[in-house]
N, C-alpha and C positions, 0 to 999 in steps of 0.2 A: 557230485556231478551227474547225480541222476542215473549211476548206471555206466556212463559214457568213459571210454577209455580213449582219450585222446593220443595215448604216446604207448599203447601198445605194442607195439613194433621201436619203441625207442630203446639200443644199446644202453648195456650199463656197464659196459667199456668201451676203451680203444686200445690202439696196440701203439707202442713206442721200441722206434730201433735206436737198440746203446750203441750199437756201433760209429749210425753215422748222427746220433743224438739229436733224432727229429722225430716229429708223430707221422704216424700212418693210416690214410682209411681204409685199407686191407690191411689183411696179416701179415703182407711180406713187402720187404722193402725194395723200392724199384731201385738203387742205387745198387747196395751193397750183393743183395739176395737173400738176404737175410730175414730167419723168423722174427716179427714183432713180439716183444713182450706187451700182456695184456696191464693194462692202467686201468684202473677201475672208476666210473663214472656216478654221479648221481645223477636217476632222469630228470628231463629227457636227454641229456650227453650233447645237447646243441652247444659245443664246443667252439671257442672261437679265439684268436691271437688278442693278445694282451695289447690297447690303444697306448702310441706315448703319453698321452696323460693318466690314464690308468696306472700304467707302470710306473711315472712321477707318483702316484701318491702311493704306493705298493713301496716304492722308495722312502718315502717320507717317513708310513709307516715302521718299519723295519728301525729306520737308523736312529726316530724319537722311541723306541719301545725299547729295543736291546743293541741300539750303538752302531751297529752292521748291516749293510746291503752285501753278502757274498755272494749273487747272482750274476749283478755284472750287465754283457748283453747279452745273455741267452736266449731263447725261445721262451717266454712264458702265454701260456694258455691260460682262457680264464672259461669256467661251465659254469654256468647259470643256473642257479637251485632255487623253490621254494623257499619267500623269506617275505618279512615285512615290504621291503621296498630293493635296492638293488644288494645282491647276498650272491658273488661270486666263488667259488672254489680257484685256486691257485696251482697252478700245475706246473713243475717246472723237472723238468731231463728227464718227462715221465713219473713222476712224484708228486704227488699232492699232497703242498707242505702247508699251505694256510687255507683262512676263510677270510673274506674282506666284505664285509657287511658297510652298508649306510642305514644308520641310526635314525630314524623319525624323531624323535624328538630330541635329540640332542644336534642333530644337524651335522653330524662329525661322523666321517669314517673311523670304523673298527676294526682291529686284526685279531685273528682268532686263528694259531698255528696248532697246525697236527703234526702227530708223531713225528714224520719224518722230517718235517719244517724244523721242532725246537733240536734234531738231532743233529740238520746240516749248518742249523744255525750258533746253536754252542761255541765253536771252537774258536769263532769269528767275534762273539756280544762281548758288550763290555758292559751292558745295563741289565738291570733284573734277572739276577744270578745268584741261584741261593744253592750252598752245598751243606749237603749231607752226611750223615753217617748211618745210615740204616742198615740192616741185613735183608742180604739181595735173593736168600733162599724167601722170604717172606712174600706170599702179595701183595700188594701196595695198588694196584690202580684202583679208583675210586674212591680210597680211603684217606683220614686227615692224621697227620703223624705232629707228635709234642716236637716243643722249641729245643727239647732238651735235646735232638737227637739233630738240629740247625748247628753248623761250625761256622760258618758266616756268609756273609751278603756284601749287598753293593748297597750303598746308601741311599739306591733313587727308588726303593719299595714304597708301593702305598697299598695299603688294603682296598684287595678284587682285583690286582696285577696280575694277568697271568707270566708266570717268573718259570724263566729255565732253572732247572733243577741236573745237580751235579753230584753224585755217587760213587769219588771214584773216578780210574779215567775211561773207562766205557760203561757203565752203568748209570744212565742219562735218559732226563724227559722231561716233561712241566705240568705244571700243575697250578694253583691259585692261591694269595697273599691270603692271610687271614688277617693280617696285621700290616700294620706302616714296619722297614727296614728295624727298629729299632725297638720293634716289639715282637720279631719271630722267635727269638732265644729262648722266651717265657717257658719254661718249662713245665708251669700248670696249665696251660692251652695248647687245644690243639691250632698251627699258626697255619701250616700250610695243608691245602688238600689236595693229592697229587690228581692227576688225569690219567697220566701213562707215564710207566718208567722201566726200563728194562736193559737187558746186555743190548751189545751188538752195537756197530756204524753205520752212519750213511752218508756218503761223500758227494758233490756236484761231480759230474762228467768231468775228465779234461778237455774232451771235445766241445767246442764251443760253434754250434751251427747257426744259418740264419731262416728265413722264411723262404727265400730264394731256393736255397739248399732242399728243403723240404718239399717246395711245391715242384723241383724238381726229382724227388725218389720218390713221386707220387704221381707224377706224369702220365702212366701205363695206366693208372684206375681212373687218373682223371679225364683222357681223353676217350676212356670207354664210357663211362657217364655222357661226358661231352656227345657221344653219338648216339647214346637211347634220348637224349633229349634234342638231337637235328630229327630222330627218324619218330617222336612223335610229334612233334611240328607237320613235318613232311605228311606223316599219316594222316593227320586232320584235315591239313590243306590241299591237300590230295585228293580227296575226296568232293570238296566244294573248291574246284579252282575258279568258279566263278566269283567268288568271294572274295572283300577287300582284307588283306590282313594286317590288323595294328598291332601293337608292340605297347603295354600301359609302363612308362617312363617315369619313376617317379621321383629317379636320384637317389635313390637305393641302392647297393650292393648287390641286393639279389634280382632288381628292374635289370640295372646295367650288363649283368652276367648272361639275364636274359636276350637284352638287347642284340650282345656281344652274339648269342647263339642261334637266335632267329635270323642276324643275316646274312648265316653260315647255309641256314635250312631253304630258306624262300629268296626270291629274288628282289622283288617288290614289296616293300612295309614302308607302312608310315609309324611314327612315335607319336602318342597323345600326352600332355602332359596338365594334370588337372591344378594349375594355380589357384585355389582357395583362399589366397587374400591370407591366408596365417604361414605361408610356408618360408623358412629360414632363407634367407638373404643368397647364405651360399649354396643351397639348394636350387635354387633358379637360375643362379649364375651358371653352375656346374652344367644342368642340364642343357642348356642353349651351346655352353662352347665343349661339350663334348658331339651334341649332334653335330652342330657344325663343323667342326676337326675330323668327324666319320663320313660326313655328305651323307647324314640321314635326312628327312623329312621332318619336320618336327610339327605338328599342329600343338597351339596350347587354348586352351580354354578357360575362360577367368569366371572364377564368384562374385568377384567385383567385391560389393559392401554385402552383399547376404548374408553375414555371419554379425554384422552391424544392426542390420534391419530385425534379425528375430530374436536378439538377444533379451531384449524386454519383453518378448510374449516367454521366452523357451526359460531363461536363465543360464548358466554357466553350463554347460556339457560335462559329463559325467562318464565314469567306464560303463557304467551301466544306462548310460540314455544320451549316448551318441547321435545328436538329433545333427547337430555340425556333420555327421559325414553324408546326412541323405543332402541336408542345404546344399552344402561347398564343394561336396564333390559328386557325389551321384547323377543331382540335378543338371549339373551341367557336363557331364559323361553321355545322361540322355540324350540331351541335345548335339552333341558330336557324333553322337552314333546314332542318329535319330531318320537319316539319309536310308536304311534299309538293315539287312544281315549283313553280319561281318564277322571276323574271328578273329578274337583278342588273345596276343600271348602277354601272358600275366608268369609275375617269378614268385607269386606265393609259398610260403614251403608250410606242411605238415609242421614245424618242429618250434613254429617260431611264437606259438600263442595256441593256450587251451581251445580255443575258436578255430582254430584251424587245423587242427588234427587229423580232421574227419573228410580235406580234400581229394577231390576225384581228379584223373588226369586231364577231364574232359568235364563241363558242365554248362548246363546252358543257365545266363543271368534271368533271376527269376524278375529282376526291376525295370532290365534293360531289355526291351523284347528285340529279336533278332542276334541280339550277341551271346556268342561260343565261347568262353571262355577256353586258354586248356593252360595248362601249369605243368609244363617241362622238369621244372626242377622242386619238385612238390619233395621229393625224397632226400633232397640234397640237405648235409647239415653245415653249419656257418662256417666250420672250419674247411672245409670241401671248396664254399665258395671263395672263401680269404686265396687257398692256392691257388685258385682257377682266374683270378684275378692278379695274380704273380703270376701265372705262368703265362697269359696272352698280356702282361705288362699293360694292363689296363690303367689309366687314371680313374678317382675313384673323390667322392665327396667327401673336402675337406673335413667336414664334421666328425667323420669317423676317428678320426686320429684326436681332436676334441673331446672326446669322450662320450659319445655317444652311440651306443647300441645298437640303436634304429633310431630311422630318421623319417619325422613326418611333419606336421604343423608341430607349431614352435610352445604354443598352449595346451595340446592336448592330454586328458584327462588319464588316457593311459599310459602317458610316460611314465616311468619311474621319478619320484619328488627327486634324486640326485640327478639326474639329468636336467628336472627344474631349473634347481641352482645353478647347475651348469649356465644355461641358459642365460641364469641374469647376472652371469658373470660375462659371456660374449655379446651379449645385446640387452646392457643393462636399460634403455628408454624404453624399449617393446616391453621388461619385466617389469617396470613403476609403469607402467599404463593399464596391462592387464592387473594388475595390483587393485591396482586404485578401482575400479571396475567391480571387484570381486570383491573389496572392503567395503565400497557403496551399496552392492546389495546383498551382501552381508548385513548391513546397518539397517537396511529396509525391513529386511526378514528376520528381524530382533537376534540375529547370533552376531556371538561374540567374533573380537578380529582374529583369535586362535585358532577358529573354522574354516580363516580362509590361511593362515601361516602356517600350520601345521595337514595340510594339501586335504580336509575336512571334503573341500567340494567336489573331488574329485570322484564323490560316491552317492549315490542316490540311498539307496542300501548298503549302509557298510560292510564292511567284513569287519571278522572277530580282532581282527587287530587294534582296528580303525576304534572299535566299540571299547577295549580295554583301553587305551589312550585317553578315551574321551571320558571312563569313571576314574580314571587315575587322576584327573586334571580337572574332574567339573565342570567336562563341557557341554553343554548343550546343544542336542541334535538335531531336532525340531524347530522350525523356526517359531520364537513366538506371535507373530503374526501373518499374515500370508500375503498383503502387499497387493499384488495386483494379479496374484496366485489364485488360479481354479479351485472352489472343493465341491465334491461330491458328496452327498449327504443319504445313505440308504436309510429311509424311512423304515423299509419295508422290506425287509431277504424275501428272497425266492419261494411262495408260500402257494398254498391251494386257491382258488377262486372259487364263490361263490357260482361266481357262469361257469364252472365247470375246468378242466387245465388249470393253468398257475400265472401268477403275475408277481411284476417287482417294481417299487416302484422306490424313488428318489427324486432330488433336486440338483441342478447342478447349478453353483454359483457360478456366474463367469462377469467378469469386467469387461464393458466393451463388444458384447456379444454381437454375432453378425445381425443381420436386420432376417425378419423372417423369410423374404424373398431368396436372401441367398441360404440359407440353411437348408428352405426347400428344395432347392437346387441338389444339395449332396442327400439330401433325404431320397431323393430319386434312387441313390444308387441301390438302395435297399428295397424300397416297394411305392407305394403311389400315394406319395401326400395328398393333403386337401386341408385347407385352410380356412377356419370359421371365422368372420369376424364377430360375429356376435360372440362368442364362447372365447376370442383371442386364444384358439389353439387348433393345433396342426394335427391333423389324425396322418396315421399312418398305415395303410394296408400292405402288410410282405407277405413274405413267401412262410415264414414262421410264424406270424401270427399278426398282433396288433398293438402298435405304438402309437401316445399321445404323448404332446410338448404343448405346457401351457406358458402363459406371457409371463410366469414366476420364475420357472426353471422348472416347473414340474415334470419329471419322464416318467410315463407309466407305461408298462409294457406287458402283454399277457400272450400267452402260445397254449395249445394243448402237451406240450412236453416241459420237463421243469427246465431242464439243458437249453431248449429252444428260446422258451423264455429270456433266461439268462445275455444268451448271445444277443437277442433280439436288441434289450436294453443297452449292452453292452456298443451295439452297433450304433444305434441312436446318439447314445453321448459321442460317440467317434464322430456325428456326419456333424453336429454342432460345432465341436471343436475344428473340424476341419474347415467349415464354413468360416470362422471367427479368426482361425490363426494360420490360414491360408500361406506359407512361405515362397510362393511364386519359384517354387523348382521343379514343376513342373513333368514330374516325374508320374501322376497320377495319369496326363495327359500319352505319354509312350510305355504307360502300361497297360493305356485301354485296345485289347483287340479289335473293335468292331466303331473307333474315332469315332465315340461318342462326349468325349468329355474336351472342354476347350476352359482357359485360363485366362482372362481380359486382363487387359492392361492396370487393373485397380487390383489384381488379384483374386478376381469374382472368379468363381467356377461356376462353369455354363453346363449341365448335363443335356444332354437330346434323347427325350425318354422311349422315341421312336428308335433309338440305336440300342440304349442298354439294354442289358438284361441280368444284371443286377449280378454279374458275376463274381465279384467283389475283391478282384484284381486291383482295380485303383484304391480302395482301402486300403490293401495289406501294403502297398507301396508307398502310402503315405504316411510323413515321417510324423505328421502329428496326431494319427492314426496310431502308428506300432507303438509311440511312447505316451498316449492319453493315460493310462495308469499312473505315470512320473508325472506329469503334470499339474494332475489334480490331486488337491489334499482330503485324503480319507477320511469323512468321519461318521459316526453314527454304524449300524451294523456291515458286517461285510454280507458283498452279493451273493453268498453263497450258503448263506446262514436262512434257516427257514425261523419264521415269526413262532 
C-alpha cells in the first residue's frame, strides 16, 4: 500500500457485557453499569449485525456440517477480515466461534470454527465426531496423531472435514479428517491433524438479548456521537450560511443515518440522489418513499443510457478503472451542483474501504468546483450505525437484510462475487443480460467464458489471488486480440536527443480516432497546436517542450528534462483519447476555472485558447484521461525505459 495505513486508528477489539449479553462501543454498559469484557477483533473491527439471510446460511451451515444450530436468536455479529472475496468472522455472546468464507471457485460458502465454536458446538453435533484416546499432559495442537489412538466416529467423515474431536468429557477441540470415517482407525497413518485441543468449557449465555436491547445499553455513547456529528454540520454551515446545503442520499445506511442527522443540525437541505441507470430497483423505490414519509426535498439526477453509450469504447468497469462512476455519477453530480458553491453532507466512513481511510472531516471536491464536502460520521463503525438506526427506528433498504453489505449499482466491479450471486438470485433478467454482454466481449477479446464466470473482469490488474486461480485453471489473462481496443506502442523510452534534452517517441493505434480538428481542440489544453497539411501533422508548442502527431499515430515528444518529456508524451496521448472517446459527462467543462472549455451536442469539445491557460484541471478530471493507461494495450518498451 505504498506506505499507507489506512486503518491506523482501527480497534482490534470491542467490549461485550455478560451481563445483559449485548456488545458495546464503549467499555461500559449503559444498561446494566457494568465493565465490558474485551472481544478481540481482526482489523479493521468494522463490525456489523449478522443479515437474515446471512444468518440462513450460518444456519444451513452448521446443521449440514455437524447436525446443530445451538444459537437460536441471539445476537450474532459478523467482522469483515482480509480474504479472497466475502470472509466473515462470527461472533456470538461475545465469542468468536467461526469463519464463513465464499469460495471463488467453487461457488459455495465455507465454515471454518474456532476454538470456542467447536467447544460450544460439541455437546449439541451429531455429525463429524471423532473421539479419542490421547494423553492430555501431551501437546497436540498442530500436530497429526495415529488411527490407533481413534475409538470411533460418526459415519458422515470424508477426508479434509474439519471434525469435532472428543477426549473425554472436557478435553475437546477439532481438527481435520485425513481420511473418509472408515479409514481414521488405520493405525499406520497418521488420520487426523488436530488444530486445537485442550481442558476446559464454553457455554452460550442464558441470556438471550435482541438489537433493540443493545442499541438501547448503548444510547449514552450513541447520542454523544449523534452530537459531535450535529455540531460539525453546524460548524461548517455556520460559517457559510449563505450557502445551499445538500445531503448525498444514496439509500445507504450510512446516507440515511446521515440524512437522519443533518436534519437535526440545519433547518433547510435538500437530498440529491444520483440515479446511474444501474441502481437496484429497491434502492430507488426506498429512497423516494422515505424522503417522502420525512417531507424532505428530494432532487434526483439521472445518467439515462450513459453507461450504454461508452460501453464499447471503455469495456466492462473494473475495481481498478472505475470509469462508470466519473460517466454515471459524477457527471451528472456536476451538473446538479453546477448552479454555484454548496456544502454537501456526505456519510462516508474511514472504515468502510482501503480508499477511504485517509478521510478528512472537511474536504473541498477536487472534480466538483465549488463543493464542500464534510463527513460527520467518518469515524463511525457499522455496528455504531446498525444501533443508531434501532434506536431512532429508522426504516432502512430492503437489501440489507438480503444479504448485502453495501449497497450500490447492482454490476459493479467492487462488490464482493457473493453478493453477485446474490444478485441473480433477486433480479435474475438484469443478471442474463449483463451476462450475455460480458460473454460477447469476452468472445471479441479472445478469452475464455471463465473470465467472465469466475468474476475475471472484475480486474484490470489482478491481484495474487485472481493470478493463482487463473494458473490453476489455465486461464488466460490477456486478451488474444484487442478488438476495437487502443495500443500504445513505445518505439522509443525516454532517451537523449541529438538537439540536445530528451525525447520519447511511439504510436498510438486507435479505431475510430477523432478527426484532426477536434483532437486540436483538447491539444489546446496543453500548448498551441498547428497543423501542417503538407506534412499531415500537428506540431505542438507547451510549456515542457515539444509535441508532434502524425496521420499514422505517430507521438513524438521532446523537453530539456527526461521527467518533462515523459509527461509531455504522456499528456498528448491523453488529449487524443479524450478527443476520440469524449463521454459527454461533462465534468472537464465544471472543472474549468476560468469557462474555457464547452461540450456540443455531438460530443466535440470546444476549447477557447484566449481563456485557457493550460492548467490542466480538465485533464485530471477526465475520466478518459485518469484511466488512458487501462485503456490502451501496452506494447513494445515501457515509457520509462531509456533506449
Amino acid at each position: 500500500m505504498s506506505g499507507r495505513k489506512p486503518f491506523e486508528q482501527a480497534l482490534d477489539h470491542m467490549h461485550w457485557c455478560d451481563q445483559c449479553n449485548v456488545p458495546l462501543i464503549a467499555g461500559t454498559c449503559g444498561a446494566c453499569g457494568r465493565e465490558g469484557r474485551a472481544v478481540p477483533l481482526s482489523p479493521p473491527g468494522d463490525v456489523r449485525p449478522c443479515s437474515p439471510f446471512e444468518r440462513g446460511i450460518l444456519h444451513e451451515l452448521l446443521t449440514k456440517s455437524y447436525g446443530a444450530d445451538p444459537l437460536g436468536d441471539r445476537i450474532v455479529l459478523l467482522n469483515k477480515i482480509p480474504g479472497d472475496d466475502k470472509v466473515d468472522e462470527v461472533i456470538v455472546d461475545g465469542m468468536t466461534i467461526a469463519v464463513v468464507s465464499y469460495d471463488l471457485v467453487d461457488g459455495a460458502y465455507k465454515l471454518d470454527l474456532r476454538p470456542d465454536g467447536a467447544k460450544i458446538l460439541l455437546p449439541h453435533a451429531t455429525k463429524r465426531i471423532v473421539t479419542v484416546d490421547v494423553p492430555r499432559e501431551k501437546h497436540l495442537n498442530g500436530k497429526g496423531i495415529s488411527g490407533r489412538a481413534v475409538t470411533g466416529c460418526t459415519p458422515d467423515i470424508r477426508k479434509g472435514d474439519v471434525v469435532l474431536i472428543k477426549a473425554g468429557e472436557t478435553f475437546t477441540g477439532f481438527g481435520i479428517a485425513r481420511a473418509d470415517s472408515d479409514g481414521l482407525a488405520n493405525p499406520a497413518e497418521n488420520t487426523i491433524k488436530i488444530r486445537k485441543i485442550g481442558g476446559g468449557t464454553r457455554r452460550l449465555n442464558d441470556r438471550i438479548s435482541t438489537l433493540d436491547d443493545a442499541a438501547a445499553a448503548n444510547e449514552a455513547r450513541l447520542r454523544v456521537m449523534e452530537k459531535d456529528a450535529i455540531n460539525t454540520i453546524r460548524g461548517v454551515t455556520g460559517q457559510r450560511r449563505d450557502l445551499p446545503v445538500t445531503v448525498s442520499f444514496s439509500g445507504g445506511k450510512d446516507s440515511l443515518v446521515i440524512m437522519w442527522i443533518a436534519r437535526k443540525a440545519v433547518k433547510k437541505l435538500t437530498a440529491f440522489f444520483v440515479d446511474t441507470g444501474l441502481e437496484f430497483p429497491e434502492t430507488v423505490a426506498f429512497v423516494e418513499q422515505f424522503t417522502r414519509d420525512s417531507g424532505i426535498e428530494l432532487k434526483i439526477e439521472r445518467a439515462g443510457r450513459a453507461f450504454d453509450e461508452n460501453f464499447p469504447s471503455f469495456g466492462p468497469p473494473a475495481k481498478d478503472f472505475r470509469w462508470c462512476c466519473k460517466v454515471c455519477k459524477l457527471g451528472p453530480i456536476t451538473s446538479f451542483l453546477s448552479a454555484g458553491e454548496t456544502i454537501t453532507i456526505d456519510g462516508k466512513r474511514r472504515y468502510e474501504s482501503f480508499q477511504r481511510g485517509g478521510i478528512n472531516a472537511v474536504e473541498r471536491n477536487p472534480f466538483v468546483p465549488g463543493q464542500t464536502s464534510v463527513f460527520p460520521i467518518r469515524d463511525w463503525r457499522a455496528l455504531e450505525v446498525w444501533l443508531y438506526i434501532r434506536l431512532e427506528r429508522l426504516p432502512y433498504n430492503p437489501l440489507y437484510d438480503q444479504g448485502f453489505e453495501r449497497i450500490g449499482c447492482w454490476l459493479c466491479p467492487s462488490a464482493l462475487q457473493a453478493e453477485y450471486v446474490r444478485m441473480r438470485e433477486l433480479h435474475p433478467e438484469k443478471y442474463c443480460e449483463w451476462q450475455e454482454r460480458l460473454h460477447a466481449w469476452a468472445r471479441e477479446s479472445g478469452l475464455p467464458p471463465e473470465y467472465v464466470d469466475l468474476g475475471f473482469w472484475r480486474w484490470k490488474a489482478h491481484p495474487n489471488k485472481m493470478l493463482n486461480i487463473a494458473r490453476e485453471r489455465g486461464i488466460p489473462l490477456k486478451p488474444a486480440r484487442t478488438g476495437k481496443k487502443m495500443a500504445l506502442d513505445i518505439i522509443r523510452g525516454v532517451s537523449p536527443c541529438t538537439a540536445g534534452g530528451y525525447s520519447i517517441e511511439g504510436v498510438l493505434s486507435l479505431e475510430g480516432r477523432a478527426p484532426d480538428a477536434a483532437v486540436n481542440e483538447t491539444l489546446k489544453t496543453i500548448g498551441k497546436p498547428t497543423y501542417s497539411e503538407d506534412l499531415d501533422m500537428t506540431l505542438v508548442r507547451a510549456k515542457k517542450g515539444t509535441a508532434k502527431l502524425f496521420a499514422g499515430g505517430q507521438i513524438y515528444a521532446s523537453a530539456d528534462d527526461r521527467d518533462q518529456a515523459l509527461a509531455l508524451f504522456e499528456d498528448t496521448v491523453k488529449q487524443v483519447l479524450r478527443a476520440s472517446l469524449c463521454a459527454r459527462c461533462m465534468i472537464c467543462v465544471k472543472a474549468c476555472p476560468r469557462r474555457a472549455i464547452k461540450v456540443d451536442r455531438a460530443g466535440g469539445i470546444r476549447v477557447d485558447e484566449t481563456r485557457c491557460d493550460q492548467c490542466g484541471k480538465c485533464t485530471r478530471g477526465c475520466v478518459v484521461a485518469r484511466y488512458y493507461d487501462k485503456l490502451t494495450v501496452k506494447t513494445g518498451k515501457s515509457p520509462q525505459n531509456i533506449s
